[in-house]
N, C-alpha and C positions, 0 to 999 in steps of 0.2 A: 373746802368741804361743802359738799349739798347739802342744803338742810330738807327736810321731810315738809307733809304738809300741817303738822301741827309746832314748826319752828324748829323742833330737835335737830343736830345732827345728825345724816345719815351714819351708817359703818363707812369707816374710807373704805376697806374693801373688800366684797360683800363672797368673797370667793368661795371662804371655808364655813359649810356650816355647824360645825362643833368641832369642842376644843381638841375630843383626841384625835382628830383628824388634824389640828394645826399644831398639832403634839408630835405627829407623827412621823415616823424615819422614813429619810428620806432611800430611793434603793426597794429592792426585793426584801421581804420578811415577811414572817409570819408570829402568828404571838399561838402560847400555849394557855389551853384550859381547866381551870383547877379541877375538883371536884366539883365546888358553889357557881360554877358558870363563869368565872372573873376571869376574864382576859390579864393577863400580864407580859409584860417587854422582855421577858426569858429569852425568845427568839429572834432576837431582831439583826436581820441580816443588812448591812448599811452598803452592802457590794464595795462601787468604786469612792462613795462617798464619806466623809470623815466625819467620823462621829462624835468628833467635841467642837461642830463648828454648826452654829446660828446664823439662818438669814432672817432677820428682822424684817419683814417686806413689810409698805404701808404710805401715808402718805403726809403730811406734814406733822402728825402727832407721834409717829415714829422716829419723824428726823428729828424731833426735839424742840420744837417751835415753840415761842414763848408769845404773851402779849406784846404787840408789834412791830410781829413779825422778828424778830430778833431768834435767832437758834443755840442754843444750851450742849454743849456737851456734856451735862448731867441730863442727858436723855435718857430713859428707860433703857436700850438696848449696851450703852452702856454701862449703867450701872448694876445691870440684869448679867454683863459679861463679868463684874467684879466679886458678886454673889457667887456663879458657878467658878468661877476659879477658889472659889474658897473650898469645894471640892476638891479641885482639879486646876492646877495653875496652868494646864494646856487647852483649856476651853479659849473659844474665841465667836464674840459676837458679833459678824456686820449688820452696820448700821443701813438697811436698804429702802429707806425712808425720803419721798422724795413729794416736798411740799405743793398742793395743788393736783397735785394727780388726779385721774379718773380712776373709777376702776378698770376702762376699758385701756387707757392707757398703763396701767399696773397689771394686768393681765394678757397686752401683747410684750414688756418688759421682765416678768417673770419666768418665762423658760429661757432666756440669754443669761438670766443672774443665776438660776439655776445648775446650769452647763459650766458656766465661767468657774462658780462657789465650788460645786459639789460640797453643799452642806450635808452635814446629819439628820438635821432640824432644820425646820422654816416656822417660824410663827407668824401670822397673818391675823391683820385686827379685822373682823369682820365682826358675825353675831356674838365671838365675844368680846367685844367691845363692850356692849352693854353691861356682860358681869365684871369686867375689870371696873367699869365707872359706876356700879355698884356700890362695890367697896371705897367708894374715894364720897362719900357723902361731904365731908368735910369742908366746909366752904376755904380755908386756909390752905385746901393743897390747888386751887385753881387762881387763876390772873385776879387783878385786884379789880373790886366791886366796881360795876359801870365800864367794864373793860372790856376784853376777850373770853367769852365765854364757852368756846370750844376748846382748846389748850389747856393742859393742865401746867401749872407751875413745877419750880425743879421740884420742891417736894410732894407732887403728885407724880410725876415722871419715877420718884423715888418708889413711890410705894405700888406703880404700874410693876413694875421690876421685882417685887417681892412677890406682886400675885403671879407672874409670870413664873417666875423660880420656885412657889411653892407649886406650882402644876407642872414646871417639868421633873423635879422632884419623882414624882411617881411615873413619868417615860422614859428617865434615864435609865439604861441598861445597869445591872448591877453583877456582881460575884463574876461566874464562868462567862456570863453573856458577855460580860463589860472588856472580859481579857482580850475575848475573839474579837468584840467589836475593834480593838485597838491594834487588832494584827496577830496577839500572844493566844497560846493554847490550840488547838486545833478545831478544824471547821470543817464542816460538810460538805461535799461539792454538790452542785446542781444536781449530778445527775444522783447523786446517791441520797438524796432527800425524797423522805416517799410521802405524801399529804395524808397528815391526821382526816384518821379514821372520823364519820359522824356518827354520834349516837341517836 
């Protein structure tokens, strides 16, 4: 991990710059708008992509790394997949976290994982990085004092997964959308979708 010029951490990777953008289905879609202006996931067309599969892309704080150097399968993306199967026991998270990377080296690596996955989802730590390690004030969910102080411990990894889950929460497809997304109910073809009207 680079660190910045006042010591921090950089983002490992600096790709997405908001959440709902690292929220977002993966495929062709469109979202609908209420009356009050809110976008909502009512529309979300996932094409060839499966829309109960997670690419966790990132670089050592995604693969689960602990203080030295040692790696956790209570990593976030795991335990971020055991959450959403409490929805849905067909959800599926890979872990695509790969310790030491660039960005530039995670960003010629991500249209391969991409292609390979066909995720629904991708979430990428970049600028929100800062709001997940927001929420982690706590000094007992990172490595122990005089340690590694980039890495969060298992029980920060735990609670990276909760912030995750309560934000895709609100991108998950739900009711008719969630049937089609799954293959059930019927769906519109390309050519018969006409683009909402502007006001």
């Amino acid at each position: 991990m680079t660190r910045n010029p006042r010591g921090r951490p950089w983002a490992p990777i600096g790709l997405i710059l908001e959440l709902p953008f690292a929220l977002g289905a993966c495929g062709g879609g469109h979202a609908t708008t209420s009356s009050g202006g809110a976008r909502t996931p009512s529309g979300f067309d996932f094409g060839a992509n499966e829309p109960q599969l997670v690419d966790a892309f990132g670089d050592s704080i995604t693969e689960g790394e602990l203080e030295g150097g040692q790696v956790t399968s209570d990593n976030y993306p795991n335990n971020l997949q055991t959450m959403l199967r409490g929805l849905d026991p067909n959800w599926r998270v890979n872990n695509r976290g790969v310790g030491g990377e660039t960005v530039e080296q995670g960003a010629r690596r991500l249209p391969n994982a991409l292609a390979s996955d066909h995720p629904g989802f991708v979430l990428i730590m970049g600028v929100v990085l800062a709001e997940i390690f927001s929420g982690m004030n706590d000094p007992s969910l990172w490595g122990s004092p005089g340690g590694d102080p980039h890495h969060p411990n298992e029980g920060g990894y735990r609670v990276m997964a909760g912030i995750w889950f309560d934000a895709m929460r609100h991108a998950i497809p739900t009711g008719p959308a969630a049937e089609r997304a799954k293959g059930g109910g019927t769906t519109q073809s390309a050519q018969s979708r006409k683009p909402a009207k502007r006001r």
